[in-house]
C-alpha positions as CSV (number, residue, x, y, z in Angstrom):
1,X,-47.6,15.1,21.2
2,X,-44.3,14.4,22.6
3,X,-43.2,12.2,25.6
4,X,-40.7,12.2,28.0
5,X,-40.2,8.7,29.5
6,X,-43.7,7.7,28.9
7,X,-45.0,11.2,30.5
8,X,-46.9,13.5,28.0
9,X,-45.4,16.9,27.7
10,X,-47.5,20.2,27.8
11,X,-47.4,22.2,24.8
12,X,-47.8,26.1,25.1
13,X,-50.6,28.0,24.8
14,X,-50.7,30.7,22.1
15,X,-51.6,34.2,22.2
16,X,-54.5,35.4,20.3
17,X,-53.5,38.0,17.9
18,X,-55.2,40.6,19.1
19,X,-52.8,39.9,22.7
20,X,-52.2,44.0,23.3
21,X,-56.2,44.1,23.5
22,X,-56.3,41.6,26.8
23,X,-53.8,43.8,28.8
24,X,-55.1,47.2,27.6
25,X,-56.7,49.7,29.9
26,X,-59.7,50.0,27.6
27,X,-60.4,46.3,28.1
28,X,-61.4,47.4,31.6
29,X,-64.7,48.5,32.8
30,X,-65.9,52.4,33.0
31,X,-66.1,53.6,36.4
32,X,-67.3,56.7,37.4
33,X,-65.5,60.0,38.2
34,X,-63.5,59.5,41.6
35,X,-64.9,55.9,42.6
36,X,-62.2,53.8,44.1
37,X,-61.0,50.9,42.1
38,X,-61.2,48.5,44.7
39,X,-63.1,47.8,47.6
40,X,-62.2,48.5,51.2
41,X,-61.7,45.2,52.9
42,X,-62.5,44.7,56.9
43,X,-59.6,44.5,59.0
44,X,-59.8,41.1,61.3
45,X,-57.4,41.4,64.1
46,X,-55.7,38.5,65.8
47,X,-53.6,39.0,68.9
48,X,-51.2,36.4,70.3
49,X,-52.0,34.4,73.1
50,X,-50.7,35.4,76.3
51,X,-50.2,33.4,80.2
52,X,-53.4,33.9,81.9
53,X,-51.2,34.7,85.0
54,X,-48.4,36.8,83.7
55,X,-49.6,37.5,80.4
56,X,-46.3,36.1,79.3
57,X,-46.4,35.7,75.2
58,X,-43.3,33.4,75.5
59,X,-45.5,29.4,75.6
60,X,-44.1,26.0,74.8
61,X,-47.3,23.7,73.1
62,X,-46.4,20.2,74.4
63,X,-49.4,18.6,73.4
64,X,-51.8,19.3,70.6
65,X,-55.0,17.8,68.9
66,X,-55.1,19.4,65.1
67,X,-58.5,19.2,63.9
68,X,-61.6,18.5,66.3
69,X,-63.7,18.0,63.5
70,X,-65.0,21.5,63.6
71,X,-62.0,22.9,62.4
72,X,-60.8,24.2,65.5
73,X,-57.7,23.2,67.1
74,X,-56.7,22.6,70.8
75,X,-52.9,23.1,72.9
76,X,-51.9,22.2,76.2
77,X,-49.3,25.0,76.6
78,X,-46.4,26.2,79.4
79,X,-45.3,29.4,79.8
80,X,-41.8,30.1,79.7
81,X,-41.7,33.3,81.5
82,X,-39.2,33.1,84.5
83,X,-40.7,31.6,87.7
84,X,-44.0,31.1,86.1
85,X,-44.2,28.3,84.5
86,X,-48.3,28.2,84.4
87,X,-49.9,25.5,82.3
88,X,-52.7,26.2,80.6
89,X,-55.1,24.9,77.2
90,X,-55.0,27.0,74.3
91,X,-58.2,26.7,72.2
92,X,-57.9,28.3,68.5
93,X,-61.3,28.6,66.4
């Protein structure tokens, strides 16, 4: 094996023979007639927060606490709307 300043180096990987065999179409399963190849995933949708009192979607996090061992996380926002200025905590699950 060879070294490069006391590291080992990787050596590559060949490819079987038989390489055109992996990638073919016939390596895949049969299906039948007209079922979908893949399955129709759920759609989750998030929305942005918003100012409770102007439902302003321009905020300023001036505090935060990452991880609250749950793997939640909690803000202490502003919002930045003109003349607002509402504080508020932002609590993300």
């Amino acid at each position: 094996m060879k070294t490069h300043r006391n590291k080992p180096m990787l050596t590559p990987i060949e490819a079987p023979d038989d390489a055109t065999a992996l990638t073919s179409s016939s390596a895949l399963p049969a299906l039948p007639a007209g079922a979908p190849r893949h399955q129709r995933l759920a759609t989750v949708v998030v929305e942005r927060p918003r100012c409770p009192s102007c439902n302003g979607v321009r905020l300023q996090k001036y505090r935060s606490i990452a991880d609250q061992g749950d793997g939640s996380a909690l803000a202490w926002v502003r919002c930045l709307a003109d003349g607002c200025g509402c504080r508020f905590k932002l609590l993300m699950e």
